[in-house]
C-alpha positions as CSV (number, residue, x, y, z in Angstrom):
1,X,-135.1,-37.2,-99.0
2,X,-131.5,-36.7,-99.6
3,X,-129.2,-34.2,-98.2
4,X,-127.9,-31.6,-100.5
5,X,-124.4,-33.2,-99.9
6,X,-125.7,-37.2,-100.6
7,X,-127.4,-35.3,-103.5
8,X,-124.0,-34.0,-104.9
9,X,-122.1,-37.4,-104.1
10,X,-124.8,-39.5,-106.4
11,X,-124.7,-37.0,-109.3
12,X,-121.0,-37.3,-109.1
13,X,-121.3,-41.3,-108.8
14,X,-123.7,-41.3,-112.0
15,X,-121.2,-38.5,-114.1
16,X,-118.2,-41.0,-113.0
17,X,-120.1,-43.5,-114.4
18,X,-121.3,-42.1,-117.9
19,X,-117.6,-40.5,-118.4
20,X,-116.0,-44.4,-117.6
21,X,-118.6,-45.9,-119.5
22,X,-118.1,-43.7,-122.4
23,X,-114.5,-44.3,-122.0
24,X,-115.5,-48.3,-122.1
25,X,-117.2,-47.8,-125.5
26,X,-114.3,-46.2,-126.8
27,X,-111.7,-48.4,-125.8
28,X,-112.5,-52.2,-124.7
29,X,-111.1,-54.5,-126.8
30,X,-114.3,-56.4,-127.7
31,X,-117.8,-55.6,-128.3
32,X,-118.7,-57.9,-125.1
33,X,-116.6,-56.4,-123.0
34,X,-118.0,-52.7,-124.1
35,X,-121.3,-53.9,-123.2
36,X,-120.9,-55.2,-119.6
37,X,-118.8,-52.5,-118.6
38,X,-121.4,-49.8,-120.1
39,X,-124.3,-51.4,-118.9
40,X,-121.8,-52.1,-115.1
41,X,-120.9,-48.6,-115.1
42,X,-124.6,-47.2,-116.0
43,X,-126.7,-49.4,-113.3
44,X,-124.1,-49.6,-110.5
45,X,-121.6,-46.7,-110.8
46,X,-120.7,-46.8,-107.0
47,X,-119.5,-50.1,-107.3
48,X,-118.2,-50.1,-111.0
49,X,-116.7,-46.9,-111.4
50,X,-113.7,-48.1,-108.8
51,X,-113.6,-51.3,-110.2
52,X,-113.2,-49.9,-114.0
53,X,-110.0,-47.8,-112.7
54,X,-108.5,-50.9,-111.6
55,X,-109.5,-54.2,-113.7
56,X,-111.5,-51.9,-116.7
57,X,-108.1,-50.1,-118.5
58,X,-107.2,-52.1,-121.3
59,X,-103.8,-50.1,-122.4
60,X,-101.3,-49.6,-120.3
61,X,-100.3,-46.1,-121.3
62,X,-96.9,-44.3,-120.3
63,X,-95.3,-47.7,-120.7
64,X,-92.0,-46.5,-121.8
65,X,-90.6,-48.9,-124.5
66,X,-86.6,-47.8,-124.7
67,X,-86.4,-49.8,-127.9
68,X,-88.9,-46.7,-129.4
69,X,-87.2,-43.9,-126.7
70,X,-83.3,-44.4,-127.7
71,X,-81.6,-44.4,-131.1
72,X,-78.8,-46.5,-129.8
73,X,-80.9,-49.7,-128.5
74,X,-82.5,-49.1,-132.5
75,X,-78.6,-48.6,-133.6
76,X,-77.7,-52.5,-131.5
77,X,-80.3,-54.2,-133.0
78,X,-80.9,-52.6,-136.8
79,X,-78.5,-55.1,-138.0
80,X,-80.3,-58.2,-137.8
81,X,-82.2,-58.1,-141.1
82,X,-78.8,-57.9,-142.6
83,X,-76.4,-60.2,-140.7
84,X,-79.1,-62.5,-139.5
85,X,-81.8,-62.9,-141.8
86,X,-83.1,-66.2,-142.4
87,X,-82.9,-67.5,-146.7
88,X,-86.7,-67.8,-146.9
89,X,-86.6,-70.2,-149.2
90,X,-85.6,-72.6,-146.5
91,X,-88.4,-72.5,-144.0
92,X,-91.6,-73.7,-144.5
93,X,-93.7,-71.0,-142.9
94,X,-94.4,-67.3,-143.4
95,X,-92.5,-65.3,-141.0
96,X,-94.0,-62.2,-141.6
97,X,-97.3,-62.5,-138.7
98,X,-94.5,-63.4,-135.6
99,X,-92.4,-60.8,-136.9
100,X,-95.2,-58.9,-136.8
101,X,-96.3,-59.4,-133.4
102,X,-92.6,-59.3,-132.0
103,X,-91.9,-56.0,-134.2
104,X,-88.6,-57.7,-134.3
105,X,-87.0,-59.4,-137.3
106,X,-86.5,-63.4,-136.6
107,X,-83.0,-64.5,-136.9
108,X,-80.9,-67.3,-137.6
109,X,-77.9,-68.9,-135.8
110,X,-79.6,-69.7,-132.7
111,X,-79.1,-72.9,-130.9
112,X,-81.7,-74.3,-128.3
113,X,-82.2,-77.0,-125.5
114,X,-85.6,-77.9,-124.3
115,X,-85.4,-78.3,-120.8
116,X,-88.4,-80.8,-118.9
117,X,-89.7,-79.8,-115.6
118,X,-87.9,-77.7,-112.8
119,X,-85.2,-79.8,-112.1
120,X,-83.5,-79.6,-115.5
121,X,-84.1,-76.2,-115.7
122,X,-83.0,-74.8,-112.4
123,X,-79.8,-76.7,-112.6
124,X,-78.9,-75.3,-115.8
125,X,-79.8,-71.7,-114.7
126,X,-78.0,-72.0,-111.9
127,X,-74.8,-73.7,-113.2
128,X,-75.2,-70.9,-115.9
129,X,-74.8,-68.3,-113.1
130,X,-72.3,-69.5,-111.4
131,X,-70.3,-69.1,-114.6
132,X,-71.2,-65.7,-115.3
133,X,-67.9,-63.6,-116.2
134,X,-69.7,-59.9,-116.2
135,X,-73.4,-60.1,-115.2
136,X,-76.8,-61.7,-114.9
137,X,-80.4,-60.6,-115.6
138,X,-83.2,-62.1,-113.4
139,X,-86.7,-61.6,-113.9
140,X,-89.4,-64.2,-113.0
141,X,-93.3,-63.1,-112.4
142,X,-93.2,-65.4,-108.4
143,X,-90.0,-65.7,-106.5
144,X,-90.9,-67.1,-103.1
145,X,-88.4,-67.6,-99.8
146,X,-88.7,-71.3,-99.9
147,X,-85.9,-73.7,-100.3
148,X,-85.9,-72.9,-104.5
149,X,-86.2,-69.3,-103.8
150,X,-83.3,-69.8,-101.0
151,X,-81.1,-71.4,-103.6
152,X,-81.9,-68.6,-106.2
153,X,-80.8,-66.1,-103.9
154,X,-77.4,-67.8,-102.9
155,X,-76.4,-67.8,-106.4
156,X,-77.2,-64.7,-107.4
157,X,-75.1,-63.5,-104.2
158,X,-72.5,-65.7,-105.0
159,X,-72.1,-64.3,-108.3
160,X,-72.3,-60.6,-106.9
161,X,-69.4,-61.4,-104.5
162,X,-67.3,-62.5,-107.6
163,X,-67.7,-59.0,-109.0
164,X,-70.5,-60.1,-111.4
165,X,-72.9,-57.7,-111.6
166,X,-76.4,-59.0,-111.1
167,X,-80.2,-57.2,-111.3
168,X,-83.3,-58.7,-110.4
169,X,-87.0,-57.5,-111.3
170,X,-89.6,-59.5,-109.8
171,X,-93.6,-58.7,-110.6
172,X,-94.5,-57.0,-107.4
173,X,-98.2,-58.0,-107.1
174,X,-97.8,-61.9,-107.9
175,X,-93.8,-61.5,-105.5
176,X,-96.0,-59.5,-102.5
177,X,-95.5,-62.1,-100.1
178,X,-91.9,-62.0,-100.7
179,X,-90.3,-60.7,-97.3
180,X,-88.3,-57.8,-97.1
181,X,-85.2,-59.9,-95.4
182,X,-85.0,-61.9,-99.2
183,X,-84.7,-58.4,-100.4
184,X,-82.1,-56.9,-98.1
185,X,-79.9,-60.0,-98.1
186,X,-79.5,-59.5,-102.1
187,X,-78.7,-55.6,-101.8
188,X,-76.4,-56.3,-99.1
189,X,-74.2,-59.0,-101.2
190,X,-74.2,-55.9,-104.0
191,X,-77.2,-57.5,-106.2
192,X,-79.5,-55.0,-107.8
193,X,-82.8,-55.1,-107.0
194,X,-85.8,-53.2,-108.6
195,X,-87.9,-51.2,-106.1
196,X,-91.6,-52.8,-105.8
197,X,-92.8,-50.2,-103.5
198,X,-92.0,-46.8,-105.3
199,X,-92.1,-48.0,-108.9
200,X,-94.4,-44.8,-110.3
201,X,-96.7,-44.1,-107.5
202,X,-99.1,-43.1,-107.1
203,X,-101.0,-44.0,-110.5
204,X,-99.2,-47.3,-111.0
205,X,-101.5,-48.4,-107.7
206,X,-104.3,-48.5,-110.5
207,X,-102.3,-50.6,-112.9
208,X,-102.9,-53.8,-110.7
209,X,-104.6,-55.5,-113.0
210,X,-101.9,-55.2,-115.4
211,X,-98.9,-58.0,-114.4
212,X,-95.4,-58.6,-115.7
213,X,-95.9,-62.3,-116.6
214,X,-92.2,-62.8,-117.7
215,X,-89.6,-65.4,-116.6
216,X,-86.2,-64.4,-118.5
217,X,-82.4,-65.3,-117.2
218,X,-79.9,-63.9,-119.0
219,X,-76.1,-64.5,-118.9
220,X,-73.1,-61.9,-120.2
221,X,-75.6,-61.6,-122.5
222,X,-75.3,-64.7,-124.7
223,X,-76.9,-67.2,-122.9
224,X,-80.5,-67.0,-122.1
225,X,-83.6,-68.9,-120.3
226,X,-87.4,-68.1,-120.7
227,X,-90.5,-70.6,-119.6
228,X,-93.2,-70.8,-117.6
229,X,-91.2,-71.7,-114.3
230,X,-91.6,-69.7,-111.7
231,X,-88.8,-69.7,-108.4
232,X,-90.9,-72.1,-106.0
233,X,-90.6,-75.6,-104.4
234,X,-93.9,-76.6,-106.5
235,X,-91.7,-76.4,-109.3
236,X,-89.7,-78.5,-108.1
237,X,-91.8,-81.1,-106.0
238,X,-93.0,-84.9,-106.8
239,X,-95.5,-84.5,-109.6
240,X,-98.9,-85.1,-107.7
241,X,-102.2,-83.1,-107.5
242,X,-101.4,-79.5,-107.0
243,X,-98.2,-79.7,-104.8
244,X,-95.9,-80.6,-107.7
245,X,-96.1,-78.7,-111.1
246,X,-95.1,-80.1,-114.8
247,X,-93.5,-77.1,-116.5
248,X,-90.8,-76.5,-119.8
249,X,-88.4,-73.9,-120.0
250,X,-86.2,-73.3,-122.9
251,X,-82.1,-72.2,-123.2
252,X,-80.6,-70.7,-126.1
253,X,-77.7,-68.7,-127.3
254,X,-77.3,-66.6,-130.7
255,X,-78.8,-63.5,-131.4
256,X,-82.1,-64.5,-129.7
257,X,-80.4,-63.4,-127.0
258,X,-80.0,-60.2,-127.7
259,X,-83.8,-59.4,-128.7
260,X,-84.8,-60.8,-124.6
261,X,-82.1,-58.5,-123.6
262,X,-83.5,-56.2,-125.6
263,X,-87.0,-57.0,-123.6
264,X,-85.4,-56.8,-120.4
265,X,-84.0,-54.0,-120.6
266,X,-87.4,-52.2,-121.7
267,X,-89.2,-53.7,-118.6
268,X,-86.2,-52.6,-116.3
269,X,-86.3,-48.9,-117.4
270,X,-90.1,-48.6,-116.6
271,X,-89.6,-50.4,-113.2
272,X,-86.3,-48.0,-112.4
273,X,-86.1,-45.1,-115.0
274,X,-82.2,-46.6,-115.6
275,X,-81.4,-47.6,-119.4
276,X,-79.2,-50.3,-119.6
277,X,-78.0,-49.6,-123.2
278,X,-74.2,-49.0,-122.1
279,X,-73.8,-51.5,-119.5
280,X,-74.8,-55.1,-121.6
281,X,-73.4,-56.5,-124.5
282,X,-75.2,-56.6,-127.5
283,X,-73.3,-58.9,-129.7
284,X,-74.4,-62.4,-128.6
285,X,-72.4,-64.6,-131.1
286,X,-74.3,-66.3,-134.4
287,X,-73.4,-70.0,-134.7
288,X,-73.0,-71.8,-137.9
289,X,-75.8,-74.4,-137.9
290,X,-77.9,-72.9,-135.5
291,X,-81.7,-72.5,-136.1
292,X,-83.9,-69.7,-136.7
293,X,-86.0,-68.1,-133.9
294,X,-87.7,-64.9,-132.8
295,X,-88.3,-63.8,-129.6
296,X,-92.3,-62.4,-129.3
297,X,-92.7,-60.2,-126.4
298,X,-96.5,-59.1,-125.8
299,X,-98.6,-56.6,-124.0
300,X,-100.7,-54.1,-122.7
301,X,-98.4,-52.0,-124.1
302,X,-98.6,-52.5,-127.5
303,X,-101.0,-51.4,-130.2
304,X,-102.4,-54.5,-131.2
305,X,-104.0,-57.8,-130.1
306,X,-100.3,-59.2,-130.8
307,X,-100.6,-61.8,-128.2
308,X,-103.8,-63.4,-129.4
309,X,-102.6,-62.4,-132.8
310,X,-99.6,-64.4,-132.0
311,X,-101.7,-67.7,-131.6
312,X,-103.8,-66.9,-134.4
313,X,-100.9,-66.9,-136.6
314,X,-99.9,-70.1,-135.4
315,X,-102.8,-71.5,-136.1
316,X,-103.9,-70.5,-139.3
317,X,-99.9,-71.3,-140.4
318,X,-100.8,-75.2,-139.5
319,X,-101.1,-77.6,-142.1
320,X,-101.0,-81.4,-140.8
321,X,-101.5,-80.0,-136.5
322,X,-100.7,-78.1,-134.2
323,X,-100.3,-79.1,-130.3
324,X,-101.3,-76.8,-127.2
325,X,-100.3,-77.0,-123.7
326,X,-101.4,-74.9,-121.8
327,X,-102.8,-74.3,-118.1
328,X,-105.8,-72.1,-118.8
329,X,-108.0,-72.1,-121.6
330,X,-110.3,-68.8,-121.4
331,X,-109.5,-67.8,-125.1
332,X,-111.5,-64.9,-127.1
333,X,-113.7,-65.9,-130.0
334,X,-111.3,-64.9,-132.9
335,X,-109.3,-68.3,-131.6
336,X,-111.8,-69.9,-130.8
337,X,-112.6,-69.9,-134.3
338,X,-109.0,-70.4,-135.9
339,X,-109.0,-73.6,-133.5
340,X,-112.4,-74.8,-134.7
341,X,-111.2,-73.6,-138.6
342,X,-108.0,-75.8,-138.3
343,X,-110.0,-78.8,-137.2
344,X,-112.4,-78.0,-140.1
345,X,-109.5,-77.9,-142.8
346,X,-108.0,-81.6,-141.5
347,X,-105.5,-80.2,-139.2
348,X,-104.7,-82.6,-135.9
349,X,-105.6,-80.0,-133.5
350,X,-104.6,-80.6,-129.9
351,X,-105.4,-78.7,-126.7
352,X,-103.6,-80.4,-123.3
353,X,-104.9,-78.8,-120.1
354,X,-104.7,-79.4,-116.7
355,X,-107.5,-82.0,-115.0
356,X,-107.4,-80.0,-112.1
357,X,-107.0,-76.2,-111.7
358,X,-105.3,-73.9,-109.2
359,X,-108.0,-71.2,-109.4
360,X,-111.3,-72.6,-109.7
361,X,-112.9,-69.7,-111.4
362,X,-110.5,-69.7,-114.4
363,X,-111.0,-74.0,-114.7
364,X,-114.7,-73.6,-114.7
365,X,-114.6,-71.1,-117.9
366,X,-112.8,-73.6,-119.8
367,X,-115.5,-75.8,-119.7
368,X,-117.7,-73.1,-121.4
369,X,-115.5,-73.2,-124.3
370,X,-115.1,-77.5,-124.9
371,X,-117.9,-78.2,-126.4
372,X,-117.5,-75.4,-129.4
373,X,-114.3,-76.5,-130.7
374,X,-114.7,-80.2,-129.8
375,X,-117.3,-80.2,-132.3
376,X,-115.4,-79.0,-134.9
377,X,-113.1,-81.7,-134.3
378,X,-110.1,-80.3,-131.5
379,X,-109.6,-82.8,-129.8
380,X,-109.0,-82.0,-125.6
381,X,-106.6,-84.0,-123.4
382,X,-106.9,-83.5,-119.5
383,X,-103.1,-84.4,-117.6
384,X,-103.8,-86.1,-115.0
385,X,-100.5,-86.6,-113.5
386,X,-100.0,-83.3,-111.4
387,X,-101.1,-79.4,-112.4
388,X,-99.1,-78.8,-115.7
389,X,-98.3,-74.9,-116.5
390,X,-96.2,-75.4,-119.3
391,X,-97.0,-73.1,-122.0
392,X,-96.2,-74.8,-125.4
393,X,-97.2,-75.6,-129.2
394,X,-96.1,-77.1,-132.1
395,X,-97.0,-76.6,-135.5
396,X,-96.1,-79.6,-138.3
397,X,-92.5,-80.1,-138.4
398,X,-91.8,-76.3,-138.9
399,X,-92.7,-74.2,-135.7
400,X,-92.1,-74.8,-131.8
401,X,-93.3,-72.1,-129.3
402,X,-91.6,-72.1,-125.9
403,X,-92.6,-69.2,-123.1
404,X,-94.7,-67.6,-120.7
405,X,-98.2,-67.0,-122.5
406,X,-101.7,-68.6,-121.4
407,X,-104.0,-69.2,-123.8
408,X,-106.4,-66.5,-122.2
409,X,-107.7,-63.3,-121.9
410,X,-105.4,-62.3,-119.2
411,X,-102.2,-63.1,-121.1
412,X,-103.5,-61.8,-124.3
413,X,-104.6,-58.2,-123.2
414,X,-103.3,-57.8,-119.8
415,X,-100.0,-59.3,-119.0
416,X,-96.6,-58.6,-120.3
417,X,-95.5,-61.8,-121.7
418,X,-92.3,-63.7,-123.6
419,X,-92.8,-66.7,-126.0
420,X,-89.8,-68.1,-127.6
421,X,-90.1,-69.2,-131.1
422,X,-87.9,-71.7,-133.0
423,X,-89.0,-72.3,-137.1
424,X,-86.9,-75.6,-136.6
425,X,-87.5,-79.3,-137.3
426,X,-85.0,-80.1,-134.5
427,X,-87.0,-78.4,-131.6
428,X,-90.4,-79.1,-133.0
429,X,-90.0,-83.1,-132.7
430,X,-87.9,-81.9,-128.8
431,X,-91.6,-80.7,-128.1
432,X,-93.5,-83.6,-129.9
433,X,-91.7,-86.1,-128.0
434,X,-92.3,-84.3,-124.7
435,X,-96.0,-83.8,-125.5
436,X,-96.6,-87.1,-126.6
437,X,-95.4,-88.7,-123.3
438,X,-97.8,-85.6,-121.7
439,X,-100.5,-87.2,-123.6
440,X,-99.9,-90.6,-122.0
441,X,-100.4,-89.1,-118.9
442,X,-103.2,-87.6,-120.1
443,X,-107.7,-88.6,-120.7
444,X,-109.3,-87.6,-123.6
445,X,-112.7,-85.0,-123.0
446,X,-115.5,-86.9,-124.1
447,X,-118.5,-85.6,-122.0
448,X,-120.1,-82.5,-122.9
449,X,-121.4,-79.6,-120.9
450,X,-124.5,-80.9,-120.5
451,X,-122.8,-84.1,-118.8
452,X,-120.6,-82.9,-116.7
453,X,-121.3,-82.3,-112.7
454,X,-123.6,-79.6,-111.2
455,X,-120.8,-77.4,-110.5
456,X,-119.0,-77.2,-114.0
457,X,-123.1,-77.7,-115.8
458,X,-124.0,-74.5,-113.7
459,X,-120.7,-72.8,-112.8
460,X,-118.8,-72.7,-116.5
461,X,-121.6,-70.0,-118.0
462,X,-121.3,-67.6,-115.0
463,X,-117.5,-68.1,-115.0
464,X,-117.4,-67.5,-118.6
465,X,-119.0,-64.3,-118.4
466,X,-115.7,-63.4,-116.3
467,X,-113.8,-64.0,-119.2
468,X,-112.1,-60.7,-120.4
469,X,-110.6,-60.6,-116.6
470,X,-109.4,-64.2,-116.2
């Protein structure tokens, strides 16, 4: 028999557990995942009720957005349609879904430079730093205290003991292992460093699940850098197996600029409660000749699927193909079925992935997906050559999409993302080239499910059932 106290504790368990699973019903994002939380939640509430508060919230709400809180970040940027506004009649795709998504307008007068691998990249970030006049914006998802990291830091305190002002925001969960000795250093040398440990306790300790997936660098504000580099020697290291990564970053100037500021300084006033309005420059200059882009910031934050709305655009908008890099492929079924459309209607669909994945979990679920859109025709290239985390696609001649977003469940719902768009010829045959010389590197998927090893024949359907949380 039970105690009148264990009695109490279970019908508090179980009334937990029909609240958070009526919760589930109402709000999960999918009909699957309303299911195996509800059912979770009903059999097992002990165990699932915690785990719902933590991985089971699917909007991050109290998100303060300052471009929605403050009439003069809407009073910087209200100009764009009008000053920067590309002549639709000169670009061959419909801007209207990214602008969408971005709930920004996309502007011309950008220019751009692809930039290969960590070596290219660092050394223009960090040459781009050194010849900051006023200040610098940091924000990468991992910084870690390795020689990279170290290098990161010097500059950054270099440019502090010029006068420059520089901030830094790091993503505290994926940056824990970052000692507090890298942190004191930078305050010490006058850099400005967003507190991990107090940032809106104690109910952001249930927001774990939730990570700030961005990588942005920003210069006097008209100079910027966005990717899917993190600050770590793996970046930087010989490509082989898992202790060297391939990875593409972007820079670009023009009023691109401006809307990642405009990002960055959203994600700095919920980490610190300080709006930035007054202290950045908000007029990056428009060049001549430059190209038309749009920056498309997604989240947990927003109202809409815009991240996977974001890859769904892309690939309905694609005519002769569209190319796909990315590092994990655990996408929901509405792009699952624009990939296996695409193929249908002609289109030279392309997934590259890596052969070999840094969490096992997340590389088995892929495998669940394979055989569905290769039979449509998508055609799936494994790199071979090292772990690539570039996060890239191209579409025809028209589009080129350079940033921070997996093609998963995890970037779509959960993480606050960047992806850097370019409706340019110019940068979509940069990122042709660079993928084409990826595919060389690269092994076409021929086996199917069925074929593959014990682990991936028996350990892809239980992974996949993961999928909401990978």
């Amino acid at each position: 028999m039970w105690s009148p106290l264990g009695a109490v504790v279970i019908a508090a368990a179980y009334i937990a557990g029909v609240y958070c699973a009526l919760r589930a019903a109402q709000t999960a994002r999918t009909p699957q995942g309303a299911v195996g939380w509800v059912v979770f939640l009903l059999i097992l509430p002990f165990l699932a009720v915690p785990a719902y508060l933590v991985f089971g919230q699917h909007r991050y709400h109290g998100y303060y957005i300052a471009r929605r809180e403050s009439a003069r970040v809407t009073e910087s940027i209200k100009n764009f349609n009008d000053n920067t506004a590309p002549d639709p009649d000169s670009l061959e795709i419909d801007l209207a879904p990214f602008e969408y998504c971005a709930d920004l307008p996309a502007a011309r007068g950008n220019t751009a430079e692809l930039l290969i691998d960590g070596q290219a990249a660092f050394e223009a970030i960090f040459r781009a730093i050194d010849a900051a006049k006023s200040y610098v914006l940091v924000q990468f998802y991992l910084v870690q205290d390795d020689t990279l990291g170290r290098s990161l830091q010097k500059h950054m305190i270099d440019a502090a003991g010029r006068g420059v002002t520089v901030r830094l925001m790091v993503d505290p969960i994926a940056s824990f292992a970052l000692p507090g000795r890298y942190i004191n250093e930078l305050t010490a040398a006058g850099v400005v460093v967003a507190d991990q440990q107090t940032r809106r306790l104690p109910w952001s300790r249930l927001k774990i699940n939730f990570r700030n997936h961005r990588k942005t660098v920003i210069v006097d504000g008209t100079l910027a850098f966005t990717g899917g580099l993190n600050v770590g020697d793996q970046y930087l290291g010989t490509c082989a197996g898992l202790a060297g990564w391939r990875d593409t970053h972007v820079q670009f100037s023009g009023p691109m600029v401006t809307q990642l500021q405009l990002i960055f300084a959203e994600d700095w006033h919920w980490q610190t409660g300080d709006l930035l309005i007054e202290a950045l420059n908000w007029s990056a200059p428009q060049h001549e000749e430059g190209v038309t882009g749009l920056i498309v910031a997604t989240g947990p934050g927003d109202t809409a699927d815009t991240g996977s709305m974001m890859f769904f655009s892309a690939i309905a908008a694609a005519r002769k193909r569209i190319w796909i890099a990315s590092p994990y492929f655990v996408p929901d079924i509405d792009i699952v079925s624009a990939l296996r459309h695409a193929a249908l209607r002609g289109v030279d669909v392309r997934l590259l992935v890596p052969d070999e994945s840094d969490h096992l979990l997340v590389g088995l679920a892929a495998f669940a997906f394979f055989d569905d859109i290769r039979e449509a025709g998508v055609r799936v290239f494994r790199y071979t050559k090292c772990f690539t985390h570039q996060k890239v696609f191209v579409v025809d001649d028209t589009l080129a999409g350079i940033g921070t977003t997996n093609l998963d469940n995890r970037s779509f719902r959960l993480n606050f993302e960047t992806m850097a768009m370019f409706f340019d010829s110019g940068m979509a045959q940069a990122v042709d080239e660079m993928l084409r010389d990826d595919f060389e590197e690269s092994y076409e998927l021929k086996l199917t499910l069925s074929e593959q090893r014990a682990l991936i024949r028996y350990g892809a359907p239980v992974s996949r059932l993961f999928s909401p949380l990978l």
